[in-house]
C-alpha positions as CSV (number, residue, x, y, z in Angstrom):
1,X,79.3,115.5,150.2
2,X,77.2,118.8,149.3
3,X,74.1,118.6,148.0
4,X,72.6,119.7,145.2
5,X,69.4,121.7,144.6
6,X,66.7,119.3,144.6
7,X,64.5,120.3,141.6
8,X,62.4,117.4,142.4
9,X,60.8,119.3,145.3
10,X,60.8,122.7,143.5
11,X,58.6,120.8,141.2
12,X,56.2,119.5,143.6
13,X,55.8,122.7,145.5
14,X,52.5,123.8,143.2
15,X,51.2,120.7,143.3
16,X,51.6,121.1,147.9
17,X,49.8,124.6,147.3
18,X,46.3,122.6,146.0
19,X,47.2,119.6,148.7
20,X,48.9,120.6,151.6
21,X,47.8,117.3,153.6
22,X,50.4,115.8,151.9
23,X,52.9,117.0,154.1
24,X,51.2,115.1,157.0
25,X,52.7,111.5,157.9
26,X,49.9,109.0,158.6
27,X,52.3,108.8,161.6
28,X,54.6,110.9,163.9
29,X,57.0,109.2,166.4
30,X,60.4,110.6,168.0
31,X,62.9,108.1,166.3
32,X,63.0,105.0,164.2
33,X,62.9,102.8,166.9
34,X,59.5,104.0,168.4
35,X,58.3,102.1,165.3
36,X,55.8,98.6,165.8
37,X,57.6,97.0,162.9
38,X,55.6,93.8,163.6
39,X,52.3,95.6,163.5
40,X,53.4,97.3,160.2
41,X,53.5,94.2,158.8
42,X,50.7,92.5,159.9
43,X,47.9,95.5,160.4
44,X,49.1,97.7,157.0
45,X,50.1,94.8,154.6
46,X,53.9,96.7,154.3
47,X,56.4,94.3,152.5
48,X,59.3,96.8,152.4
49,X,60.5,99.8,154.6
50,X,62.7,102.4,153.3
51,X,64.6,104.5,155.5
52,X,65.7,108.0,154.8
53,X,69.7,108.3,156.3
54,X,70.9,111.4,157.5
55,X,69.4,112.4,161.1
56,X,67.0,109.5,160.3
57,X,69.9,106.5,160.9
58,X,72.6,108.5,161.2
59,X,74.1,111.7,162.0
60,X,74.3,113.8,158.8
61,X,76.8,112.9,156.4
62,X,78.0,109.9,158.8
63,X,78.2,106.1,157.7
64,X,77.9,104.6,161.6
65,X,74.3,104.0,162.9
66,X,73.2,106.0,165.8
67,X,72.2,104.7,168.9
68,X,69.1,106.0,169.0
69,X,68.1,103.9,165.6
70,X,70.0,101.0,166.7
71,X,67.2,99.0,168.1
72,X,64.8,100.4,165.4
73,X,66.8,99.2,162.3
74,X,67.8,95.8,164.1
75,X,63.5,95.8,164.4
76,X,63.1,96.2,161.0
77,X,65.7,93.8,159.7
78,X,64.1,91.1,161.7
79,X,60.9,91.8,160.7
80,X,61.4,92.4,157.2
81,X,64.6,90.8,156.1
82,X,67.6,92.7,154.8
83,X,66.5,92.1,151.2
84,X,63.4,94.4,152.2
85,X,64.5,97.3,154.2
86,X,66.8,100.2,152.3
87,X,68.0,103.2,152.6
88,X,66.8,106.4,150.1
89,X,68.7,108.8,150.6
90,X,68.7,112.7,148.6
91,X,72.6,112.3,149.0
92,X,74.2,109.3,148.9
93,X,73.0,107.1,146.0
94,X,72.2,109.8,143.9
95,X,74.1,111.7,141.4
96,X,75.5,114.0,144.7
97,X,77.7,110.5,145.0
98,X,79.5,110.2,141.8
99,X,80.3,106.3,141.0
100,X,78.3,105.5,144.2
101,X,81.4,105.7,146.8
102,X,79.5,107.3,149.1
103,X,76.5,104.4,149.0
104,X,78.9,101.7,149.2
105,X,80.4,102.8,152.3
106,X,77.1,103.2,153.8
107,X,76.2,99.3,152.7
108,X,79.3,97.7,154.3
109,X,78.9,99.9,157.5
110,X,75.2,99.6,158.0
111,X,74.6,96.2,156.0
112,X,71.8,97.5,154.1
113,X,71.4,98.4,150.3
114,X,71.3,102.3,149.1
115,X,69.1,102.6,146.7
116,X,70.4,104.3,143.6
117,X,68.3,107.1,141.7
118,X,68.6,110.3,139.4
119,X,66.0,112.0,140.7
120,X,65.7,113.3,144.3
121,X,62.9,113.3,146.6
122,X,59.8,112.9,146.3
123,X,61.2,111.7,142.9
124,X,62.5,107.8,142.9
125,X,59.6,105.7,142.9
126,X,60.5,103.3,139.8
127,X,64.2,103.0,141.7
128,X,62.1,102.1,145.2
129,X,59.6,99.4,143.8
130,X,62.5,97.9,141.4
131,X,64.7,97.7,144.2
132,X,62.1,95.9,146.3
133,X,60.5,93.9,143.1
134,X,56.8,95.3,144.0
135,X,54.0,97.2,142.3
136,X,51.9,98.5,145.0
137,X,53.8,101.4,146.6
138,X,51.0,101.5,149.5
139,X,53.2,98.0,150.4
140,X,56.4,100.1,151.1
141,X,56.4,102.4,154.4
142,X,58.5,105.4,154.0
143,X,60.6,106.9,157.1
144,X,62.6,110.0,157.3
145,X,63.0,113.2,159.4
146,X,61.8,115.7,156.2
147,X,57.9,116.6,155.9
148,X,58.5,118.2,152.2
149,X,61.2,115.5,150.9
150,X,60.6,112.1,152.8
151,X,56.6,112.4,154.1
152,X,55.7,113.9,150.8
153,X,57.1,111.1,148.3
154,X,55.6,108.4,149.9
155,X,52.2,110.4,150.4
156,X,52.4,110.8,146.5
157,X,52.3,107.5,145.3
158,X,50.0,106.2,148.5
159,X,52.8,104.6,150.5
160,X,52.7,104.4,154.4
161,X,54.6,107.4,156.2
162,X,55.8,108.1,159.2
163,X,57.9,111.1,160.3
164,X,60.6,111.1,163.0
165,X,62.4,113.7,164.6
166,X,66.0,114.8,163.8
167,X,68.6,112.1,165.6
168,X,70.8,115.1,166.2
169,X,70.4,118.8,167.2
170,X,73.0,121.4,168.1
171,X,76.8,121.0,167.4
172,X,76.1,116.9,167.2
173,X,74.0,118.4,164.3
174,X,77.0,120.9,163.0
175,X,77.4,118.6,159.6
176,X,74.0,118.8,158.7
177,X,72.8,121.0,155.4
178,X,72.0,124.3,156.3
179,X,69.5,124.8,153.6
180,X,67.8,121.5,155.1
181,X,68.3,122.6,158.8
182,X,66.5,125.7,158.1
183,X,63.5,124.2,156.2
184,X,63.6,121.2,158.5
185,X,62.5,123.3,161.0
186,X,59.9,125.4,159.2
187,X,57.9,122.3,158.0
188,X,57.8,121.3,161.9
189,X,56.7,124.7,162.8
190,X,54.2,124.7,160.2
191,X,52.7,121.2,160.7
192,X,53.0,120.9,164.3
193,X,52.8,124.7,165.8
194,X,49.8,125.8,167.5
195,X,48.8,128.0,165.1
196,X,44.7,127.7,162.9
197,X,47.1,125.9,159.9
198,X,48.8,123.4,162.2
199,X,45.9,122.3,163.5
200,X,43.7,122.3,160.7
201,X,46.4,119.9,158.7
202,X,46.7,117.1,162.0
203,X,42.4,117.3,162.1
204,X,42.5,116.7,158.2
205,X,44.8,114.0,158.2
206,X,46.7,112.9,155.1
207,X,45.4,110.4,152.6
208,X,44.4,107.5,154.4
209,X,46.7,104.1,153.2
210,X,45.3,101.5,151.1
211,X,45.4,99.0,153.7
212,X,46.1,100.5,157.3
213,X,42.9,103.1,158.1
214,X,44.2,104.4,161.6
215,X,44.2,101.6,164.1
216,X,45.3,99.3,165.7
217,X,48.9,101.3,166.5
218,X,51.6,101.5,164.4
219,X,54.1,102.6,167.3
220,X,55.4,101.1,170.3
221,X,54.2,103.9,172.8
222,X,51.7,106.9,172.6
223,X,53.6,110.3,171.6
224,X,52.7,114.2,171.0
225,X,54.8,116.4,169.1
226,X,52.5,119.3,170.2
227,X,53.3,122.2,172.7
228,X,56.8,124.8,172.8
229,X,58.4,125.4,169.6
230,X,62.6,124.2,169.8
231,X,65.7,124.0,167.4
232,X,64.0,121.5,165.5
233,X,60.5,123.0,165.2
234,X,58.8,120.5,167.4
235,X,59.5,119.6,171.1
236,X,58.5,115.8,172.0
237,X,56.6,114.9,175.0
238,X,56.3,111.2,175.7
């Protein structure tokens, strides 16, 4: 499946020039299953948790679960229930998957609903809160591996966010799109390079969550995504 331009984000991009803390995930781990789903639930007051797919569950453009989100999404189901955890994808489920061929593979391989919506991200929050049946987005936690798509919708419309790094890099990462690859790694250079802007964006923060205001922790070990630049943009230290 190729994508196509996401006009969504285009759209957006003024409104990242006046806040550029929206780019900044209330919180940074290396993959989904660093994630306290438990603690989610009971210390933010999240309901629902939807997962961006490519290099976020999967390898790009694949329908079989990685390993490295296995536990993660297994977490999640068990803490949330299947009806309450998704996948939002800016491919699959979208009009980039004509008659939804693409979604429905992904929903028999990974047993979990792709949500279906017309616009891209950060559009899609009527299609999100339908699909979950709630009104309060700051009850839905948003996870993905993309700062200007994934970390910037929720951090729109007040949900939780957390960013993780890409699940593949290298020729494992050979499928991914190249227009994402590239700016994938830009938005990790900007937000987490030493540089005066980096570090001015983490000391700001993002806008804090209705419910969750910092502590206790959200994750299941204490991570930095600070230090030498890689493919990626970011090199994890644990």
């Amino acid at each position: 499946m190729v994508q196509s331009l996401n006009a969504a984000a285009l759209k957006t991009l003024t409104t990242l020039l006046l806040r550029p803390s929206l780019t900044v995930p209330h919180l940074s781990v290396p993959s989904v299953s660093c994630i306290d789903y438990a603690s989610l639930r009971r210390h933010a007051g999240i309901r629902a948790i939807a997962f961006d797919k490519d290099n976020t569950l999967t390898a790009p453009y694949d329908e079989l679960l990685h390993p490295l989100a296995r536990n993660g999404l297994q977490e999640a189901l068990a803490t949330f229930g299947v009806e309450n955890v998704a996948i939002l994808s800016n491919s699959a489920g979208t009009l980039d998957d004509p008659g939804g061929k693409d979604a429905d593979a992904i929903e028999k391989k990974l047993g979990i609903a792709v949500i279906r919506h017309q616009t891209k991200k950060p559009g899609g929050l009527e299609e999100v809160l339908s699909h979950f049946g709630l009104t309060d987005p700051a009850e839905v936690c948003m996870v993905g591996d993309r700062l200007l798509t994934d970390i910037v919708f929720g951090n729109l419309y007040g949900m939780m966010t957390i960013h993780v790094l890409p699940l593949c890099t290298g020729a494992d990462n050979a499928k991914d799109n190249t227009i994402a690859k590239v700016l994938r790694s830009v938005e990790n250079k900007v937000l987490y390079g030493e540089w005066f802007g980096g570090r001015m964006l983490r000391r700001r923060g993002t806008t804090p969550h209705k419910i969750w205001k910092g502590t206790p922790s959200l994750s299941t070990g204490e991570f930095t995504f600070l230090g030498e630049i890689t493919e990626n943009g970011v090199k994890k230290s644990i």
